[in-house]
C-alpha positions in Angstrom: -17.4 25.9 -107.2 -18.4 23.0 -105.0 -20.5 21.4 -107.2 -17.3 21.8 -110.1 -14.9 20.2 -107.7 -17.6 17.0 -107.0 -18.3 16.7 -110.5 -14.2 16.5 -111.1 -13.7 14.0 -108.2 -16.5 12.1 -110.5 -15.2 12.4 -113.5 -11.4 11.1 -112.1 -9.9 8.1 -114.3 -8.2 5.9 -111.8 -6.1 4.3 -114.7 -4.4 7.7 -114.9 -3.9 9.1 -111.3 -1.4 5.0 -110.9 0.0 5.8 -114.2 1.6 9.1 -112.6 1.9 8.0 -109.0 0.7 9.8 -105.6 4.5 11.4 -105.0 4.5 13.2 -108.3 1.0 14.7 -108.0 1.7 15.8 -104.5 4.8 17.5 -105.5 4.0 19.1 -109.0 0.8 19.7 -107.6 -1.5 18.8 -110.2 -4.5 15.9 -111.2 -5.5 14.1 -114.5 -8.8 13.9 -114.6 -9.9 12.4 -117.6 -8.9 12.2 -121.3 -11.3 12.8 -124.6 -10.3 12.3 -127.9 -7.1 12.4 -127.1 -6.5 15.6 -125.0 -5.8 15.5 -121.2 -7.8 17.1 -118.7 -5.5 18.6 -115.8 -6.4 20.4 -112.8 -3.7 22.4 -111.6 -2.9 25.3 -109.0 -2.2 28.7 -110.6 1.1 28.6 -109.3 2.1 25.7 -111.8 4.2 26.0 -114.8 1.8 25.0 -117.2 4.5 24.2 -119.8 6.0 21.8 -117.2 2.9 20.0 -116.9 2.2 20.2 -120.8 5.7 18.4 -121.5 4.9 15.5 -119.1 2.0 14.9 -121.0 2.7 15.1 -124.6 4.2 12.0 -124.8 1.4 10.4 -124.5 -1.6 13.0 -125.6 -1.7 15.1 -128.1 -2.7 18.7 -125.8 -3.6 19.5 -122.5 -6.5 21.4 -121.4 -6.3 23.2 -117.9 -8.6 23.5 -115.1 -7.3 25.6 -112.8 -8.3 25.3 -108.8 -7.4 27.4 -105.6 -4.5 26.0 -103.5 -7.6 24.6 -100.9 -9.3 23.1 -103.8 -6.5 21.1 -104.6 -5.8 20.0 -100.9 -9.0 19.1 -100.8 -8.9 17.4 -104.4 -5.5 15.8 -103.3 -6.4 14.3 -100.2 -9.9 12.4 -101.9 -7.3 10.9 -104.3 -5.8 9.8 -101.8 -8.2 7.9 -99.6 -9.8 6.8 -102.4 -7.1 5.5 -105.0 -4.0 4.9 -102.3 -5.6 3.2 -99.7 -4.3 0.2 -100.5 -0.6 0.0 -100.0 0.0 -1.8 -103.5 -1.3 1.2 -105.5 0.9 3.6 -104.2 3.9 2.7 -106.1 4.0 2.9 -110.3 4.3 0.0 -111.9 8.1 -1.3 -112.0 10.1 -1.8 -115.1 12.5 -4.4 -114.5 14.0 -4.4 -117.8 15.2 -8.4 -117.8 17.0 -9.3 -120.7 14.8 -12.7 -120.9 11.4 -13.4 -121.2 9.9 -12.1 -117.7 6.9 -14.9 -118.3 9.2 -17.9 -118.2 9.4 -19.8 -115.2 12.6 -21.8 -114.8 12.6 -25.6 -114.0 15.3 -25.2 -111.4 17.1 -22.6 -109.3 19.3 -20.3 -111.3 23.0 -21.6 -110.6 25.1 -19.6 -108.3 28.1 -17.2 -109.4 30.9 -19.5 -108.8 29.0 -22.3 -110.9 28.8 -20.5 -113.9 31.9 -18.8 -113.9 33.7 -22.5 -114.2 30.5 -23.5 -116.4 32.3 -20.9 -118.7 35.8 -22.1 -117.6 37.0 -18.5 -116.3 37.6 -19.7 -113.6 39.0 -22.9 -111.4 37.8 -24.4 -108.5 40.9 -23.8 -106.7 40.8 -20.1 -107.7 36.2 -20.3 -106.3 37.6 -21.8 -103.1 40.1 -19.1 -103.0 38.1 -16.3 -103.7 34.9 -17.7 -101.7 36.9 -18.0 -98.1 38.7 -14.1 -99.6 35.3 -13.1 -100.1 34.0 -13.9 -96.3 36.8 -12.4 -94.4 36.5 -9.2 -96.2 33.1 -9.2 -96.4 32.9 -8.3 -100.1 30.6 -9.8 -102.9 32.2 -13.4 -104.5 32.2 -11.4 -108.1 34.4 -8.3 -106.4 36.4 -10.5 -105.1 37.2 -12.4 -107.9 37.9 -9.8 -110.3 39.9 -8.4 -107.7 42.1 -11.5 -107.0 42.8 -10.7 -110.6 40.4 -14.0 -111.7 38.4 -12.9 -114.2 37.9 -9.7 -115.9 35.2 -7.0 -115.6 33.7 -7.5 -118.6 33.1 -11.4 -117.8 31.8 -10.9 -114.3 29.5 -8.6 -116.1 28.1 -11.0 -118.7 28.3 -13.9 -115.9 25.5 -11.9 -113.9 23.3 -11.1 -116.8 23.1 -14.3 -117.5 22.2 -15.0 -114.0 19.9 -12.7 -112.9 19.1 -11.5 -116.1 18.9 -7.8 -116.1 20.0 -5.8 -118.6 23.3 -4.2 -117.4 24.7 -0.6 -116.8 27.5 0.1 -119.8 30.5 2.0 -118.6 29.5 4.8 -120.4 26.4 5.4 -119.1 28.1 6.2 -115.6 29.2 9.5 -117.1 26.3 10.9 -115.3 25.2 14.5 -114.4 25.2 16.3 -111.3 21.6 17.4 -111.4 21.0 13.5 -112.0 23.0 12.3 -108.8 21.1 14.4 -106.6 17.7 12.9 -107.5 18.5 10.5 -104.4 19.9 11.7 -101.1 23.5 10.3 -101.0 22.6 8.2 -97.7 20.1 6.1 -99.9 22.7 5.5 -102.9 25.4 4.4 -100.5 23.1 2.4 -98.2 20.9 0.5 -101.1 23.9 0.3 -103.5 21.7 2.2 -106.2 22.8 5.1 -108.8 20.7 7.3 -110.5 21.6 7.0 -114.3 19.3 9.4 -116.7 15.6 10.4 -116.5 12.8 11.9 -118.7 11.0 13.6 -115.6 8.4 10.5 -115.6 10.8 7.4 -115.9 14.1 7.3 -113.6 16.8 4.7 -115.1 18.9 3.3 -111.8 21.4 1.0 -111.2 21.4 -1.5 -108.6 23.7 -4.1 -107.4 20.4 -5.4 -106.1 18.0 -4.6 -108.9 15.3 -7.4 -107.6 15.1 -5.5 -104.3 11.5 -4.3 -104.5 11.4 -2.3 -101.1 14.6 -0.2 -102.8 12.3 0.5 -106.2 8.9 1.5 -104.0 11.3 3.7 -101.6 12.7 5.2 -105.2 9.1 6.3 -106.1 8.4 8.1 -102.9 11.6 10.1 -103.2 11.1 11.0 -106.6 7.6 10.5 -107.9 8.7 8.7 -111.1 8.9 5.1 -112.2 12.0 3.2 -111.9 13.3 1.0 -114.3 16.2 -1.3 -112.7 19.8 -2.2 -114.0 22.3 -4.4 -112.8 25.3 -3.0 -112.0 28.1 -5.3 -110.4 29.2 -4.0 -106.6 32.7 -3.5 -107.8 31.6 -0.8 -110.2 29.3 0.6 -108.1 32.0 1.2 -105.0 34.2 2.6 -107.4 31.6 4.7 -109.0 30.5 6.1 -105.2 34.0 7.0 -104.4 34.7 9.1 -107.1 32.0 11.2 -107.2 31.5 10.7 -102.9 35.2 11.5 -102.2 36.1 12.3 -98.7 39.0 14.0 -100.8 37.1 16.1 -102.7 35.4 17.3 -99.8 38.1 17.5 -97.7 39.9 19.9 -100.5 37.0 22.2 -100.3 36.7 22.1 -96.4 40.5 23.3 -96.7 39.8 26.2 -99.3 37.0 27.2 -97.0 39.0 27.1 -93.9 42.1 29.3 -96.1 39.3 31.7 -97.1 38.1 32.6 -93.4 41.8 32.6 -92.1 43.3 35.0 -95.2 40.2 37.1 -94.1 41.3 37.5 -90.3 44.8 37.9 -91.1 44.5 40.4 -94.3 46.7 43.5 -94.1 48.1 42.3 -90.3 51.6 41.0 -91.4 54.2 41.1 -94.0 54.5 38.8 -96.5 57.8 37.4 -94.5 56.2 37.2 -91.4 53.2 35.0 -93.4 56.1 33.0 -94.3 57.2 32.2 -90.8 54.1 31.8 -90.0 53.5 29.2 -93.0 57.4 27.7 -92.1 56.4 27.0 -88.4 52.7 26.0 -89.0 52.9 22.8 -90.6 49.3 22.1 -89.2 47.8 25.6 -90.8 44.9 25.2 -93.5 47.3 26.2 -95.8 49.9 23.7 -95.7 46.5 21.4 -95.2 46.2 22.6 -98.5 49.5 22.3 -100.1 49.7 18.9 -98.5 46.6 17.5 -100.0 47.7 19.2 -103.9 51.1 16.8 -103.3 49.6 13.9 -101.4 46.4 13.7 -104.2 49.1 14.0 -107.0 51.1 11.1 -105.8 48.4 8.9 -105.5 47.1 9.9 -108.6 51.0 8.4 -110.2 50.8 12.0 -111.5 54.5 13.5 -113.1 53.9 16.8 -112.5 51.6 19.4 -110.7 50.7 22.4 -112.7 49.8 25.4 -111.0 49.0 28.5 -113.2 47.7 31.6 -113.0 44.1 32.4 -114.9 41.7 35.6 -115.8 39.9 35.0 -112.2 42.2 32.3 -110.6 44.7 29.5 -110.3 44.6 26.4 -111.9 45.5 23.1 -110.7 46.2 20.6 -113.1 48.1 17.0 -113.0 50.3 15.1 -116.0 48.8 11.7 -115.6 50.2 9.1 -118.2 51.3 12.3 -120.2 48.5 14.5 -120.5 47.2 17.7 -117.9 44.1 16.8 -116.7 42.5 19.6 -114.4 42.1 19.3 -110.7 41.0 22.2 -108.9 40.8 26.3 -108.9 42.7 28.1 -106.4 40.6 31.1 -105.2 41.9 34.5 -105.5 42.3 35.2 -101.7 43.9 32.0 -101.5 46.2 31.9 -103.9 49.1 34.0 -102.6 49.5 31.7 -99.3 49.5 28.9 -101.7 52.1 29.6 -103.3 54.1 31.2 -100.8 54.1 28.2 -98.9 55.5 26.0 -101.5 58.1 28.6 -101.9 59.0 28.2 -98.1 59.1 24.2 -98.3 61.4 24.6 -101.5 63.7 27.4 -99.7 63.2 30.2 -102.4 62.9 33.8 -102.0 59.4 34.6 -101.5 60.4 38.2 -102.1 61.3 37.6 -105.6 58.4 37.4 -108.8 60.4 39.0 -111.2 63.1 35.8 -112.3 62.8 32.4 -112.9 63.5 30.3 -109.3 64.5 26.3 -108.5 63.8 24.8 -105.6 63.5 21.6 -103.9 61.8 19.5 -100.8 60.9 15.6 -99.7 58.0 14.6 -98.3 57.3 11.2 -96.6 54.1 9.9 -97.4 53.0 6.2 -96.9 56.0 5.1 -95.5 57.9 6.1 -98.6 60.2 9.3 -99.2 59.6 11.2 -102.1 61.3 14.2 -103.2 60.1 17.2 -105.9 62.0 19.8 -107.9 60.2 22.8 -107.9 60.7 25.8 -110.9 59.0 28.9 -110.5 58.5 31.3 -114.0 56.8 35.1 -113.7 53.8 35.5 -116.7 51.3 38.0 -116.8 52.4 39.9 -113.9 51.4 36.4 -112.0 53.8 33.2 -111.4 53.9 29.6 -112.9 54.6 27.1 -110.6 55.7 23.2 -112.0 56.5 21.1 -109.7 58.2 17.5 -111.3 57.1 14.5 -108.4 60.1 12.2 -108.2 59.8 8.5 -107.3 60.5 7.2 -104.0 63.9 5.2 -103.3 64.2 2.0 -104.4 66.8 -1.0 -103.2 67.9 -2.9 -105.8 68.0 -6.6 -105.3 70.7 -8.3 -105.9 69.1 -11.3 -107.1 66.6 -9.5 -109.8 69.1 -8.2 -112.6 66.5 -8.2 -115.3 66.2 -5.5 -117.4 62.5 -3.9 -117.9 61.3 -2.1 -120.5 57.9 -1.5 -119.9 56.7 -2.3 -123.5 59.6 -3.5 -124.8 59.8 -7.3 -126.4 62.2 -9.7 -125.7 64.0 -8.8 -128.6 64.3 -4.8 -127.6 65.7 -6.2 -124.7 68.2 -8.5 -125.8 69.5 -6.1 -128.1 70.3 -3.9 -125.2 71.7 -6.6 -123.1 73.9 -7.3 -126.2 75.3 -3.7 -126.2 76.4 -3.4 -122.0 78.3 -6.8 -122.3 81.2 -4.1 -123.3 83.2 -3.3 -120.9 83.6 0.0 -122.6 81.9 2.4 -125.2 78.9 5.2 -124.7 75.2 3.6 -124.7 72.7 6.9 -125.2 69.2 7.1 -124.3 67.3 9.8 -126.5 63.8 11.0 -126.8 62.3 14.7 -125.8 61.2 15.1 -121.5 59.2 12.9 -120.2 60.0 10.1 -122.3 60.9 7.4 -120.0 64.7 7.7 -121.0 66.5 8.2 -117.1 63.7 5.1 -116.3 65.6 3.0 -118.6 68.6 3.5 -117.8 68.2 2.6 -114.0 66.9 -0.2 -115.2 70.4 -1.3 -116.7 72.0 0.1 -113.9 70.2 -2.3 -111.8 71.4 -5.2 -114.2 74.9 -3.9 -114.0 75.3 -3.5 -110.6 76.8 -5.9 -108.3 79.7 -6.3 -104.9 82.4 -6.3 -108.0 81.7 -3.1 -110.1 82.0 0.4 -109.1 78.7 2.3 -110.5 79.0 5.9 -110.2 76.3 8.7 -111.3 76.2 12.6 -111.9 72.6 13.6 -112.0 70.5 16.7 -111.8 68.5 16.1 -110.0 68.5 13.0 -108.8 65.5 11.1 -109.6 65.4 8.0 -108.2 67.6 6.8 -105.2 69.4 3.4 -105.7 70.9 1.9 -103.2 74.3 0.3 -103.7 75.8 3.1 -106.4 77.5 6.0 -106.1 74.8 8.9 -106.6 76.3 12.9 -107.4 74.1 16.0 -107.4 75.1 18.6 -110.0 75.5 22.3 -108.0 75.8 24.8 -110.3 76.1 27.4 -107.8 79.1 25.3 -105.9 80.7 24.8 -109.2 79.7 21.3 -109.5 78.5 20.2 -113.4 77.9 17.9 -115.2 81.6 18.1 -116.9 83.6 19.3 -113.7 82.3 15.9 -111.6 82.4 13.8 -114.8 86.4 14.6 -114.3 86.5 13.9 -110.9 84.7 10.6 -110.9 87.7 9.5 -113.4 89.6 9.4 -110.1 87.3 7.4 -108.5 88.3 4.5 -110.3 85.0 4.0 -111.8 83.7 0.9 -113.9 80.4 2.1 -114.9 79.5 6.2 -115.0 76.0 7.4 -115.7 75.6 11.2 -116.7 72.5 12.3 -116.6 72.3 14.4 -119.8 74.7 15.4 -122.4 74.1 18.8 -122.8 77.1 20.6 -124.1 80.6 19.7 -126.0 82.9 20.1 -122.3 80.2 17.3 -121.1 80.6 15.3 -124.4 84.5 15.6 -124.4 84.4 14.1 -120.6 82.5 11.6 -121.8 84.5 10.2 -125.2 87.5 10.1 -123.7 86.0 7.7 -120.4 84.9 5.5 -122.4 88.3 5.6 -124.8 90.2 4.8 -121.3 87.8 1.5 -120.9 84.8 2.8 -118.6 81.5 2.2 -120.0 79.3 5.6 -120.1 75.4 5.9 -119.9 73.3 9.1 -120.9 70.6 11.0 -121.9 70.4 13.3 -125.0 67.3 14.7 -126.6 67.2 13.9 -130.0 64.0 12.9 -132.4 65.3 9.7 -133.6 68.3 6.9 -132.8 70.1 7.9 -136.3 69.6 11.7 -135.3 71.5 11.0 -132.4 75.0 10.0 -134.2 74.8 13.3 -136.2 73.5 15.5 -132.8 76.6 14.5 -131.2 78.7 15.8 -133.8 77.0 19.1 -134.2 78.3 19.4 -130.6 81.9 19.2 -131.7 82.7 15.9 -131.3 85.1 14.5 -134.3 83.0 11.9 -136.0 86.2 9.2 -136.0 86.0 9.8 -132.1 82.1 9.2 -132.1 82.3 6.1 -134.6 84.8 4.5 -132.0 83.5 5.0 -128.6 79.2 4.7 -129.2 78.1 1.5 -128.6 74.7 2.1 -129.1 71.6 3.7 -128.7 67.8 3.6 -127.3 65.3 6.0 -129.0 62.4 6.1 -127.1 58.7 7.5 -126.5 55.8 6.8 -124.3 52.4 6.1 -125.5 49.4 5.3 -123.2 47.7 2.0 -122.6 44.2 1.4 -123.7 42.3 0.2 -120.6 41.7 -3.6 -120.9 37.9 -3.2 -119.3 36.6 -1.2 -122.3 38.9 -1.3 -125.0 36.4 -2.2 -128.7 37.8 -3.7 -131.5 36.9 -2.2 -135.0 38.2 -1.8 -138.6 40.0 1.7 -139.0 39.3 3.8 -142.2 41.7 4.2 -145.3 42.1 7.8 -144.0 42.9 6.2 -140.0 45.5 3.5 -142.0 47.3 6.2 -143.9 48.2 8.3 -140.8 50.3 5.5 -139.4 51.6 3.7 -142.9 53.0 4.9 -146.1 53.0 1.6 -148.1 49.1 1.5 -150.3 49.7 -2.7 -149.9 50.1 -2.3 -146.2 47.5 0.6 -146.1 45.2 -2.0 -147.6 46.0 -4.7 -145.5 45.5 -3.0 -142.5 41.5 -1.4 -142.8 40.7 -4.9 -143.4 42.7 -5.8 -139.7 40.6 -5.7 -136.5 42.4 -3.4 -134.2 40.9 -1.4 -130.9 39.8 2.3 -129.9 39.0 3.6 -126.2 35.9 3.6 -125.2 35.8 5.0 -121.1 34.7 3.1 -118.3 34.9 3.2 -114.4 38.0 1.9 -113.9 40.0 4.2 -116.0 38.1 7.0 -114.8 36.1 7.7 -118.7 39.7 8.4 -120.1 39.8 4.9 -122.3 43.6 4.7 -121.4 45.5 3.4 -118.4 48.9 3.6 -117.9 51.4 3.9 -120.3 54.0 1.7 -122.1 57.5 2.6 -124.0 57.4 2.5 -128.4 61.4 1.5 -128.8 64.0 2.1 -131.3 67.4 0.5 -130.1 70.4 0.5 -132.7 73.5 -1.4 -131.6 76.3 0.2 -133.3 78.2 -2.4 -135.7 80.9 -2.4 -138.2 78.7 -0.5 -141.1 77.0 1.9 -139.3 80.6 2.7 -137.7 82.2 3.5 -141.0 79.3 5.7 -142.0 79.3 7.5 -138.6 83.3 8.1 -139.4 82.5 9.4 -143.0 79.9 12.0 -141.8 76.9 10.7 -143.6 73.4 11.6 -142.9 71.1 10.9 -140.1 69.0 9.3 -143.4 71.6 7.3 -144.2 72.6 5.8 -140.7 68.9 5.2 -140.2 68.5 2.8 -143.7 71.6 1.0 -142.5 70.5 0.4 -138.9 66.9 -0.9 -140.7 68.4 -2.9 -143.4 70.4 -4.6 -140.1 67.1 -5.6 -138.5 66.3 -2.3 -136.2 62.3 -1.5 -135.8 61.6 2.5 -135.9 59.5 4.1 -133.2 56.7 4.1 -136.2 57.0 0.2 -136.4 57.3 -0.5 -133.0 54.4 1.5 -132.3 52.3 -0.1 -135.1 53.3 -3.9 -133.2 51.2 -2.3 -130.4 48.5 -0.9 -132.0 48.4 -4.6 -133.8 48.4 -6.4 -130.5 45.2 -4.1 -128.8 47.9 -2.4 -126.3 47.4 1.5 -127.7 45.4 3.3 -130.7 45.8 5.1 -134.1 45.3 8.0 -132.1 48.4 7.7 -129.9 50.4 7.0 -132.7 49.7 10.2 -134.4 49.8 12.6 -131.1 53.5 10.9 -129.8 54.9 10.2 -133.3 53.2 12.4 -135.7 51.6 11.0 -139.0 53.6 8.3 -140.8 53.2 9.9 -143.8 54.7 13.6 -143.0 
């Protein structure tokens, strides 16, 4: 076998041991030798999955034919390949791919300008705003580009174009850093963080990476060794890459499963010791225990998230933790079975509810202070499945109202929706209503005319359950159902408060209704919620209450239909020409249908920075109808919500479809959105 294994080393083609490099022959253990009409000789162990081997190759060759060796024959095979063929330092690496966007073979006549030059070459930027930045940029010690974009400068998208035409590189699309776990581990997490390089896809042979550095040749020879493939480099700006890292590198992340760990071993060592009330005293006066770790981080991730609400629900083989961000769940984490009874037993104990009790409904609340700011949660328990539900609804901190800043904001909203509303509190008296279902951003806009109202001469006084948001300067009440406190017993005992302005924070039933009509017939002006579909639906929901609709024509002033729909993320956001299908699910009119596949409009796409959803954020769709002389007398004849809705058009109000559609137009939302808030236009 001697003479077989001499006549191999003979017959090796040097051309093909560089093409697959020294690191992948070492660790798939295997050797080209030679190729003849088109097959591939291969000397392998018989240890090796041939078919691995075969699919390596048939990109190139048509078969492979095997020769197979004894683990000391290819020790001995391996190490003359490598004193023969990787002497020399230089052959050791595969040829780099450095994917430039420009001809690699020109040379230019001068330096390539720097960042800052070509940014104001393209008039993105100022020199005042490069001086800025620059001086930012060194005492942070953060790339010029970052820093820029972060300073709010320029946009991602033109740093982005800015360095391809600098160092031209091809760059690394938003979408491609939707990337696999089996991918990310390729390279040890100390090399990505300390060479600012990301694994991006592979075929076995050829390794994709980003690199914020992608001319750094040390970085592409070290990626061979580690991998035993060829690199081909992208640019990818620092920015993305630091956001990138701390999503998928997050000390949270690994801090949550620490915690979970930690829970696991301590439910262990305490299982079948104590009660389940001495595991709540134990929870109440541990507020260092892994549990309340745990519970702590579930609140503290969810705030800094800007999540709503924290979902926690029972499943075949767990619990489930999911946030509402901008309106929709998006899953967080699974509560392990041991854990999951001290989970939810301590948020029992923080909200004051009977741990002893699965079998009813429960409500419950508790504050936290986190980053210097209070924030309080209302808690509701629900049995299913023999398990529990928890919700828990994150409130937003306190707020001061200043003085000086009476505007009214309405996130969304045009100067017109606002105008319209300012219009309608300049009486003194009357009912304004905010409609639309939970979640809608209705109790957010009233504060927000609260805080234009309020002032040293007006007395502002709320009922509220609960009470969202703190504002200092007005008179805030709690509704107490259990101390005989509701909404219609304080309503009456605000009236002897001398009040100016009362808010109530939902209409729910004709004693709360009654309250209401006849404060604002004695000259106070009344804000509320009610949860109707539509502005016009509102008139006709109050009535169905009980209300007389003479008493309803005279008091309402007005009132603010609303919804939320999320923001398409500026980064990403593509324009495109919708369908006649797309066009007909938010119009009715064929012109208009027409019209609009032949209007450019945009659609998400997912990037970094709104973490692959397309969206970020969310803005308010507006219908506001001021109540005036016409729609009165139809209010006071009973007609139809139909009717009152045709009237309040015909007087210049926008629907919630229209006002909707003005976004879509503008590049602020999508088709999409439209149809999952509003429904199709044409149902």
């Amino acid at each position: 076998m001697k003479d077989v294994l001499n006549k191999l080393k003979d017959s090796i083609n040097k051309d093909l041991i560089l093409k697959y490099g020294q690191a992948l022959l070492e660790q798939m253990k295997f050797v080209p030798i030679n190729v003849k009409d088109n097959f591939i000789y291969v000397a392998i162990n018989p240890d090796v999955n041939k078919d691995d081997v075969s699919s390596l190759m048939k990109e190139d060759f048509t078969d492979t034919r095997f020769i197979q060796l004894s683990e000391e024959e290819m020790d001995d095979l391996l190490k003359h390949i490598n004193e023969t063929f990787y002497n020399n330092p230089e052959e050791k690496t595969i040829i780099i791919e450095k994917s430039k966007v420009k001809d690699k073979s020109e040379k230019p006549d001068k330096p390539p300008k720097r960042l800052g030059e070509l940014l104001i070459d393209k008039e993105y930027i100022t020199e005042t705003q490069l001086i800025q930045a620059l001086s930012e940029s060194k005492r942070q010690g953060t790339p010029l580009g970052s820093t820029l974009y972060k300073l709010g400068f320029i946009t991602l998208n033109q740093l982005k174009e800015t360095l391809q035409i600098q160092q031209g590189y091809e760059i690394v699309n938003s979408s491609q850093l939707e990337i696999q776990e089996k991918v990310i581990n390729i390279l040890p997490e100390d090399f990505i963080k300390a060479n600012k390089v990301i694994p991006i896809s592979t075929d076995g042979r050829n390794l994709v990476v980003g690199m914020v550095k992608p001319n750094d040749s040390k970085v592409l020879k070290e990626i061979v060794y580690l991998t035993g493939q060829s690199p081909r480099a992208m640019l990818i700006t620092h920015y993305e890459f630091q956001t990138f890292i701390d999503s998928v590198y997050s000390s949270s992340q690994k801090e949550t499963k620490e915690i979970i760990q930690q829970i696991e071993e301590e439910v262990l060592e305490i299982e079948g010791e104590e009660t389940l009330w001495e595991q709540a005293e134990r929870e109440l006066k541990d507020s260092t225990g892994s549990v309340a770790k745990f519970v702590n981080k579930i609140i503290t991730d969810a705030i800094d998230n800007k999540a709503s609400d924290i979902h926690i629900e029972p499943r075949l083989e767990n619990y489930s933790v999911r946030y509402r961000i901008d309106g929709i769940l998006r899953h967080v984490i699974d509560i392990p079975p041991k854990v999951e009874q001290s989970v939810l037993t301590r948020f029992k104990v923080l909200s004051r509810m009977n741990i002893a009790e699965h079998r009813r409904p429960q409500d419950g609340t508790f504050s936290i202070k986190y980053k210097n700011n209070s924030y309080d949660f209302r808690i509701n328990s629900l049995p299913v499945t023999s398990k529990e539900k928890i919700v828990i609804r994150v409130l937003a901190p306190a707020v001061s109202l200043n003085a000086a800043d009476r505007n009214i904001q309405l996130e969304g909203g045009t100067q017109e929706d606002i105008d319209k509303i300012k219009k309608m509190i300049t009486c003194p008296h009357g009912i304004i209503l905010s409609s639309g279902p939970t979640g809608s951003g209705k109790t957010t806009t009233l504060y927000s005319v609260l805080k234009s109202l309020n002032s040293e001469d007006v007395n502002i006084t709320t009922i509220e359950d609960p009470i969202e948001i703190k504002l200092e300067g007005i008179n805030q009440s709690q509704v107490n159902a259990k101390a005989g406190i509701t909404f219609a017993s304080c309503l009456r005992a605000i009236l002897r408060q001398d009040p100016d302005i009362i808010l109530v924070g939902e209409i729910r039933d004709y004693e709360t209704l009654e309250v209401a009509i006849s404060a604002a017939l004695t000259g106070h002006l009344v804000l509320s919620t009610v949860h109707t579909n539509s502005a016009a639906a509102t008139v006709t929901r109050l009535i169905e209450m009980g209300a007389k609709d003479y008493l309803v024509s005279s008091t309402l002033s007005g009132v603010v239909a609303q919804r939320l729909v999320r923001r398409l993320c500026d980064e990403c956001k593509e324009e495109y020409y919708p369908s006649y299908e797309e066009a007909k699910n938010v119009l009715v009119d064929e012109e208009e249908i027409q019209k609009f596949t032949k209007t450019k409009v945009y659609r998400k796409k997912g990037c970094n920075a709104c973490n692959f959803s397309g969206y970020k954020g969310r803005l308010g769709v507006y219908e506001i109808m001021p109540i005036n002389k016409e729609i009165r007398k139809l209010v006071a004849l009973g007609s139809h919500d139909i009717e009152i809705e045709d009237a309040a058009v015909a007087c210049g109000m926008k629907t919630l479809n229209q006002s909707c559609l003005g976004h879509i137009l503008k590049g602020h939302t999508t088709t999409d959105e439209f149809v999952r808030v509003l429904g199709m236009a044409n149902e």
